[in-house]
BARO-706318 format. One line per 3 residues: number of its first residue (from 1); for each residue z, y negated, x negated of C-alpha. Coordinates in Angstrom, 2 decimals. Layout:
N
NUM> Z/Y/X ~ ...
***
This chain:
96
1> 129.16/-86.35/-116.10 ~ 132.73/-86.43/-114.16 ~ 135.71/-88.91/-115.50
4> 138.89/-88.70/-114.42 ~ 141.06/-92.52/-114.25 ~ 144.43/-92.43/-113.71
7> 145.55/-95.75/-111.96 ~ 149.60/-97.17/-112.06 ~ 150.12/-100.07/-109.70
10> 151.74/-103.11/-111.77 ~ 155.22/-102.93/-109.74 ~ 156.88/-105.13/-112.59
13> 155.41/-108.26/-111.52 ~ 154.23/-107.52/-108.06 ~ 156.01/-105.83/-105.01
16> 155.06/-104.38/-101.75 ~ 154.43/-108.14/-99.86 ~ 152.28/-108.54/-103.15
19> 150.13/-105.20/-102.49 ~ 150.12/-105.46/-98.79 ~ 147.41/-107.79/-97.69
22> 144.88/-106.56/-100.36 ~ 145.35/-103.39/-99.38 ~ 142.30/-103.07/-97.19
25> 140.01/-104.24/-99.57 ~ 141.10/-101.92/-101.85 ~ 140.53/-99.01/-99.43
28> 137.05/-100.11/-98.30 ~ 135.65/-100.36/-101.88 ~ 137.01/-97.02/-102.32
31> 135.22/-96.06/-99.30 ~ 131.62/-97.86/-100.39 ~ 131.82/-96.16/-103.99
34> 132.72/-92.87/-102.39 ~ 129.27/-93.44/-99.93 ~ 127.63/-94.65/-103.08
37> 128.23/-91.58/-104.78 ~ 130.40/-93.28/-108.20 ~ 133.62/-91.69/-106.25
40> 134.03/-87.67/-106.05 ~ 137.67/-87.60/-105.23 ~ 140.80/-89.58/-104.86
43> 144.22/-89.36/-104.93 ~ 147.61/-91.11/-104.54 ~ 149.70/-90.21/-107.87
46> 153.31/-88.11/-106.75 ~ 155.41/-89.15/-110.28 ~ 154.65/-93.05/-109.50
49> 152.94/-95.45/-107.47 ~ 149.35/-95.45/-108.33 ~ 146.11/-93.09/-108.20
52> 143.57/-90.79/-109.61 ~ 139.59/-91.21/-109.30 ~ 137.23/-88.95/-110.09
55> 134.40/-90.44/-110.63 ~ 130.29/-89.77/-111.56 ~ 128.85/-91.55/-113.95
58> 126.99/-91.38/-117.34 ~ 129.39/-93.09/-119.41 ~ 133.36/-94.67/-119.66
61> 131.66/-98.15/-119.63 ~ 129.98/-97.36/-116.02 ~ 133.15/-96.24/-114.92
64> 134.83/-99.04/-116.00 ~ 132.43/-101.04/-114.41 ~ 133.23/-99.54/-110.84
67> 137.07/-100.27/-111.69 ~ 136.36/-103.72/-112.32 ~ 134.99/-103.89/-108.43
70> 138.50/-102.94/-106.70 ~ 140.52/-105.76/-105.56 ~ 143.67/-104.49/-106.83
73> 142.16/-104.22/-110.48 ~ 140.55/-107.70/-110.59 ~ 144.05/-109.23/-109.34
76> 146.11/-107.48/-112.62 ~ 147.99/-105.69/-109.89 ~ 146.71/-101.93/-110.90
79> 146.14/-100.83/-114.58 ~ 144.08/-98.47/-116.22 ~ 146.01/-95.67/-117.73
82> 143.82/-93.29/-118.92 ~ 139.45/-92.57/-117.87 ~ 139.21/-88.78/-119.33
85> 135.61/-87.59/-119.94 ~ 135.62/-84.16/-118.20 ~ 133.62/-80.76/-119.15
88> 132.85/-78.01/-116.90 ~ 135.49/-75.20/-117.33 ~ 133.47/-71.94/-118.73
91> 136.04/-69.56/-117.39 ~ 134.33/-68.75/-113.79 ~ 130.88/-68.58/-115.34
94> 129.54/-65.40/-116.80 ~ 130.94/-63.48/-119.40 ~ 129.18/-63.93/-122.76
***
């Protein structure tokens, strides 16, 4: 099954200096769960600073469990918004 999380970077209490040197980290995880297959997709978010996932897995809780692995998550510095269960769209199938 496909989830969607919707990241927002904690800019209240951290800036840019703050962000910077984990940064990396961040990206490489991204990178391993992408190789791993957990990551389909990602994104940088265009209204504020932050990002999407889409992610494989059987259940919120694994997702959730592959959030819990990035850097900027386990420092408080990025928040879950929103994980959104996704089902395939019907529309391109067959007609019934």
């Amino acid at each position: 099954m496909q989830f969607f999380a919707l990241l927002t970077r904690n800019t209240a209490k951290f800036g840019d200096a703050d962000f910077a040197p984990l940064l990396p980290g961040e990206a490489e995880r991204r990178r391993t769960l992408y190789a791993e297959g957990a990551v389909r997709q990602v994104w940088n978010r265009g209204d504020i600073p932050g990002s999407g996932m889409m992610f494989e897995a059987s259940d919120d809780a694994e997702v959730r469990g592959h959030l819990a692995t990035l850097p900027l998550i386990k420092a408080g510095m990025m928040d879950i918004a929103a994980i959104v269960p996704l089902n395939p769209y019907p529309g391109f199938g067959p007609k019934r």
